[in-house]
N, C-alpha and C positions, 0 to 999 in steps of 0.2 A: 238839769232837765228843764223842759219849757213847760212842763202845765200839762192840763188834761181835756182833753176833748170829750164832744159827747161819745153818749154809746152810740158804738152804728151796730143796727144790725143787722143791713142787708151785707148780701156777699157779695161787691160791686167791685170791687178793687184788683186792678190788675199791679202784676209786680212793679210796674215802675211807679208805679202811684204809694203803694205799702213804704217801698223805699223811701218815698219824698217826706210821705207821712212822718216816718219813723226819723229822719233825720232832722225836720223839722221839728218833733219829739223831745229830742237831743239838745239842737243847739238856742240854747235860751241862755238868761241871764248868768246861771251856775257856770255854764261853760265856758259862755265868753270872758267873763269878769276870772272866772277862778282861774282858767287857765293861763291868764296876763298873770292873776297874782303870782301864781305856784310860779310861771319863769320868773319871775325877778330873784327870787329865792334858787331856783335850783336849774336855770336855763331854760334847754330847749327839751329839760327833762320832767316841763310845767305842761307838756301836753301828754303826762299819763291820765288824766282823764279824759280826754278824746277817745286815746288808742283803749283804756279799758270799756270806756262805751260801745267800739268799733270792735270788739273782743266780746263786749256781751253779745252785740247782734250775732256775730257767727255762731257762736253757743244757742243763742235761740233760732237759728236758723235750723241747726237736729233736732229739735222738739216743736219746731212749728207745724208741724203735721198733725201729730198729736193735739193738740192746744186749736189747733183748727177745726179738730172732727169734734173735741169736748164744747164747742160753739157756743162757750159762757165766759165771761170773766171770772177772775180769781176766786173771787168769795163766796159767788156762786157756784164754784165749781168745790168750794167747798162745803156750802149747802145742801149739793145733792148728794155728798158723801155722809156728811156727816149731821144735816140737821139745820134747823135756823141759830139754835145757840151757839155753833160754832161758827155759822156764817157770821152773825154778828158780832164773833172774836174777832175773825180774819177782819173785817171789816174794819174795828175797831185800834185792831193794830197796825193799820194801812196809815193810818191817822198819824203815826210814828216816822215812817219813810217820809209824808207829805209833807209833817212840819219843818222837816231837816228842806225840802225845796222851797219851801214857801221862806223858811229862815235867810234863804241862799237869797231870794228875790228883793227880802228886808234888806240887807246888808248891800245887796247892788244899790238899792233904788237909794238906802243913805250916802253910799260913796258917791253918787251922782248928785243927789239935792247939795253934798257938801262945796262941790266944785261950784257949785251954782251959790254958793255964798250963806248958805244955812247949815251953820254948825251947831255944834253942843245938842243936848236934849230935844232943842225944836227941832233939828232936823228928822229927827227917828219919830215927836209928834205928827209931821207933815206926811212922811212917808208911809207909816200904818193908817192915817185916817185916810187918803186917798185909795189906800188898796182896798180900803175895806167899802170907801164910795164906789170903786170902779166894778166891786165884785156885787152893788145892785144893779146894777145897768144889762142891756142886754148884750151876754156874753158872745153873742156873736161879732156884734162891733166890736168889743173890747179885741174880741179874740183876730180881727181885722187889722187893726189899728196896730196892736203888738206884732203880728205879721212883718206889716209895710216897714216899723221903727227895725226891725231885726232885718232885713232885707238892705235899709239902709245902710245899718253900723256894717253889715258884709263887704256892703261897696266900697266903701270907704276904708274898710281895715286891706281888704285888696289892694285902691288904691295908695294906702299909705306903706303897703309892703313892697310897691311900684317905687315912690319916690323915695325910700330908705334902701334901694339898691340891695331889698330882701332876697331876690328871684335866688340866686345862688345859693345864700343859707337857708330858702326851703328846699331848693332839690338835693342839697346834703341833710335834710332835715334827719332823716331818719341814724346814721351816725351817730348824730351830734347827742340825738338821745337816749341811745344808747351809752355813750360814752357817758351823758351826764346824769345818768341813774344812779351816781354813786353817791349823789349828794343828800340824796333820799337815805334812810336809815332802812334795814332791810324787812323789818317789823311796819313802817309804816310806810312802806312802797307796799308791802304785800297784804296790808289791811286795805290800802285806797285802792289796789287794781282790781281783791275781790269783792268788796264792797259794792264798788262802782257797774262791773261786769255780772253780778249775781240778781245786783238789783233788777239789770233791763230784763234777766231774765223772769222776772218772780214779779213786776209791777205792771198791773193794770194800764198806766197808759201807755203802754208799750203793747200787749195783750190787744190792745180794741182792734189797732188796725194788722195784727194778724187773723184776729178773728171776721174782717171784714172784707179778706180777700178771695178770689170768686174763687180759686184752686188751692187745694195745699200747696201746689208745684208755684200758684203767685206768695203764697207765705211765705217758703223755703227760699224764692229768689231775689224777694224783696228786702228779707233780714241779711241776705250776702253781698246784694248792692247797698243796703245802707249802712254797713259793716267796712266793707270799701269805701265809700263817701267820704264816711267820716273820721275814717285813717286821714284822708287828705285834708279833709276840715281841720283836723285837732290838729295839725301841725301850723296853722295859719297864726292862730293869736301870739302864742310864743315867739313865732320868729319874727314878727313883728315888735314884739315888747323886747327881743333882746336886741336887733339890729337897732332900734331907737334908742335902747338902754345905751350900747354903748357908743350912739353916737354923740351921750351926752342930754340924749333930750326928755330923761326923767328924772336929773339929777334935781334933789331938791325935795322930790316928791316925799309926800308926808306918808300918807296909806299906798300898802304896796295894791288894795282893792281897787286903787284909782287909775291904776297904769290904764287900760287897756280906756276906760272912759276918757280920761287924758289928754289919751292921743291922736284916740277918733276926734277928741273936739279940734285938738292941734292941724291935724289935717285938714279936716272942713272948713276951721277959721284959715285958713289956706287959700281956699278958692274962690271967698270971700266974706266983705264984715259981714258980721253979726253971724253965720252959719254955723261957728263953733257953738254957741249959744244954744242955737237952733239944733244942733245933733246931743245937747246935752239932754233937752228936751224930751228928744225922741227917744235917746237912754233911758230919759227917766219912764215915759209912757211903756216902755216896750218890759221895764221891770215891774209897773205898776196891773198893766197888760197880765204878766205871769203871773203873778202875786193874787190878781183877782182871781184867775183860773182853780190854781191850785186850794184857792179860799174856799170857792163853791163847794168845791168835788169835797174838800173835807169836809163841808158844813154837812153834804149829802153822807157821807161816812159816817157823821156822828149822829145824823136821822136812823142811818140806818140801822147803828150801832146799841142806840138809846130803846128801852123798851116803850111802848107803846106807839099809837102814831102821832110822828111830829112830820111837818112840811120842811123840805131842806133850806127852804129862804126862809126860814124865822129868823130875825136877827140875832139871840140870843146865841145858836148855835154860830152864826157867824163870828159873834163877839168874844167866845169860847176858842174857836178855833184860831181865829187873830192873835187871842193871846200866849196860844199854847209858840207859834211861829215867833212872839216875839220875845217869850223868854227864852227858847231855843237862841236866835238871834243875838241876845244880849250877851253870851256868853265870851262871841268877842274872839270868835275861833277864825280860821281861814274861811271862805265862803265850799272849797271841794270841803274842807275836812271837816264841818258842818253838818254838809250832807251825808257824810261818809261815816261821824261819830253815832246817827241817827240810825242811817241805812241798816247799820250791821244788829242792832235789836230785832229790827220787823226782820231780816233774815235768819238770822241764828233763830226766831219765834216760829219761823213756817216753815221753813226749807223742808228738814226731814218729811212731815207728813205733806206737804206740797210734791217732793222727787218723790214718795208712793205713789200719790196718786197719778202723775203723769202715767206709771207702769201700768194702771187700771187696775190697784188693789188701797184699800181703806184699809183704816185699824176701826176698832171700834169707836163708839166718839168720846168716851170717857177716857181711853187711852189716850185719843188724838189730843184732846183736852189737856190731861198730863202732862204731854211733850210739849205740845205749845207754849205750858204755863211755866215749866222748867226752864226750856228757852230763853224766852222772854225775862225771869228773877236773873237769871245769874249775869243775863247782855244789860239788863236794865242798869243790874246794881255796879258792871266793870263800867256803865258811860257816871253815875253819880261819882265815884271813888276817883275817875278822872278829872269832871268837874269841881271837884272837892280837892284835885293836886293830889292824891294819894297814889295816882299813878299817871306816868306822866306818857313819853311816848309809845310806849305798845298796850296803852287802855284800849284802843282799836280792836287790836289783834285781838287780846285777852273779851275783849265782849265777842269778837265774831268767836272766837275758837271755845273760848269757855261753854258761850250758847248753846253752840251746836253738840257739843260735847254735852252739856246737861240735856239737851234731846235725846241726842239717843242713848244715853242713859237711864233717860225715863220710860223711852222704847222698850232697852231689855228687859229691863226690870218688869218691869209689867207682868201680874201674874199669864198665864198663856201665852206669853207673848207671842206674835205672830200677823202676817197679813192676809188678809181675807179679800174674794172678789167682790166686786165693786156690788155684785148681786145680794151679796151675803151680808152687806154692811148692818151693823148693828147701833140704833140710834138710842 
């Protein structure tokens, strides 16, 4: 995912605009980098997360009507159900999803400084101090600047899908991924496509610009163009990394996170000196770009999180949240499976009482509490048990499914169990 925008909260946005939004949403640092990596390992079956992201949007395109007339983002939309304490859970746990992208931005922005000749320890000093520089400045530049750099690496991986004589193995793209689904283990194909699909559903930056579209009918049409888009986007990075893979032109390569930076610079230095240099560059801005994004919005989460009032640019909260992204980081995972080891705690923690409240029914908050806090122990403690090697490839699965399962178990259990209107809610 690319970061987080401000709140909008007029309703201005016509559907081709939510779309652009939404796809620009999408394709950031995670996308590009991961989906290079994942082909090298497992083909043109490394743009399952495209097609899972192009999968959430349709999914969110049936409840974006709903999510439209509720005219608040997530936390607050948990707030009016159930309270500020629990707002400031949701909130809290949002912190969770964030540092898995902000992790994804860390690991870009290191694969990139390393190409540029800063290895070992200092390169991961260079790349957390800059994020954490870029995310004082004013976020609108920053958010400019990452823009134009991702607009660039687009051009270029285009054109390098031009002169690898890709055109063919994208218009068979979809085949080819099918076919090479099988290289994926069936536990953790089906933890990254719902991970990755549940999230767009369930995360706030995806939320603002349905919420700021002038009809439900621009919501509903803008999440199905950017659901379409980005089928065709996510098939670009991979068949570019496998047409150059085997034409030989990543042989050697150290980190499979480099492919995709690699070859953008390969190209560029292409059309002349020093421009590989120069696109490395813009790599690296356009990761440090997300990186600040997504730093703000959490430093803002843990304001809003924390009791009493704090201002979201204190630095301490920024320096908190840095850290949280870079022990995430350090762990040395793939850049999707990062996001995806993260993702599925904050889902299995909201989901159930999140799919109520779409219906327009609450539980009480001490219940919703329960279920969330259930969630959350048992996703939390399937991602440590992984981290720790005690469980190796379906930890994914087992945090999303165990999660959710300790939800609604918490659900039933509950004495009275039962859901009530959203009039009735009990704080």
């Amino acid at each position: 995912m690319a970061g987080w925008g401000a709140q909008m909260t007029q309703r201005v946005l016509g559907s081709l605009q939510v779309a652009a939004l939404l796809v620009s949403a999408s394709y950031g640092i995670g996308f590009l980098f991961g989906s290079g990596e994942l082909a090298i390992r497992h083909g043109m079956a490394g743009s399952v997360y495209g097609v899972a992201t192009a999968l959430g949007m349709l999914v969110l395109a049936l409840f974006a009507k709903k999510l439209w007339t509720a005219g608040v983002p997530v936390w607050d939309l948990f707030g009016q159900a159930y309270g500020q304490r629990i707002q400031r859970v949701v909130a809290l746990l949002s912190l969770v999803w964030m540092a898995g992208v902000l992790a994804a931005q860390i690991q870009g922005g290191v694969a990139v400084v390393r190409l540029l000749g800063l290895s070992g320890p200092f390169g991961w000093v260079v790349v957390l101090g800059l994020i954490y520089a870029a995310s004082r400045l004013d976020l609108r530049i920053v958010s400019g600047v990452f823009a134009m750099c991702l607009l660039a690496s687009g051009l270029v991986l285009a054109y390098a899908l031009w002169a690898a004589d890709g055109m063919d193995r994208y218009v068979h793209a979809v085949p080819a991924f099918v076919r090479d689904l099988v290289t994926f283990s069936p536990m953790r194909l089906a933890a990254m496509s719902l991970a990755v699909s549940i999230l767009v559903c369930t995360g706030a930056d995806y939320h603002q610009f349905v919420l700021a579209a002038r009809r439900p009918s621009a919501a509903i049409v803008g999440c199905i163009l950017a659901g379409l888009g980005l089928i065709l986007i996510g098939f670009l990075p991979p068949t570019v990394v496998v047409a150059m893979s085997r034409a030989g032109a990543l042989d050697g390569l150290a980190d499979a996170k480099q492919a995709v930076p690699f070859l953008l610079a390969r190209m560029a230095g292409s059309i002349g000196p020093g421009i590989d240099k120069l696109m490395l560059v813009a790599l690296s801005a356009a990761a440090l770009g997300s990186g600040a994004a997504i730093l703000r919005a959490m430093s803002s989460a843990l304001a809003s999180a924390l009791p009493g009032q704090r201002r979201a640019s204190h630095p301490a909260l920024a320096t908190v949240a840095l850290a949280i992204g870079a022990s995430v980081a350090a762990r040395e995972q793939g850049i999707v499976e990062t996001m995806v080891s993260v993702n599925v705690i904050y889902i299995a923690s909201i989901a159930v009482t999140f799919a109520a409240l779409l219906r327009g029914a609450v539980m009480p908050s001490a219940q919703a509490g329960a279920v969330m806090a259930a969630g959350f122990s048992l996703s939390f403690a399937a991602y440590l048990a992984g981290w720790a090697g005690w469980l190796t490839d379906g930890a994914d699965v087992i945090s999303l499914g165990g999660g959710l399962g300790a939800s609604a178990v918490a659900y039933l259990v509950w004495p009275g169990s039962g859901l009530i209107g959203v009039s009735g809610s009990r704080r």
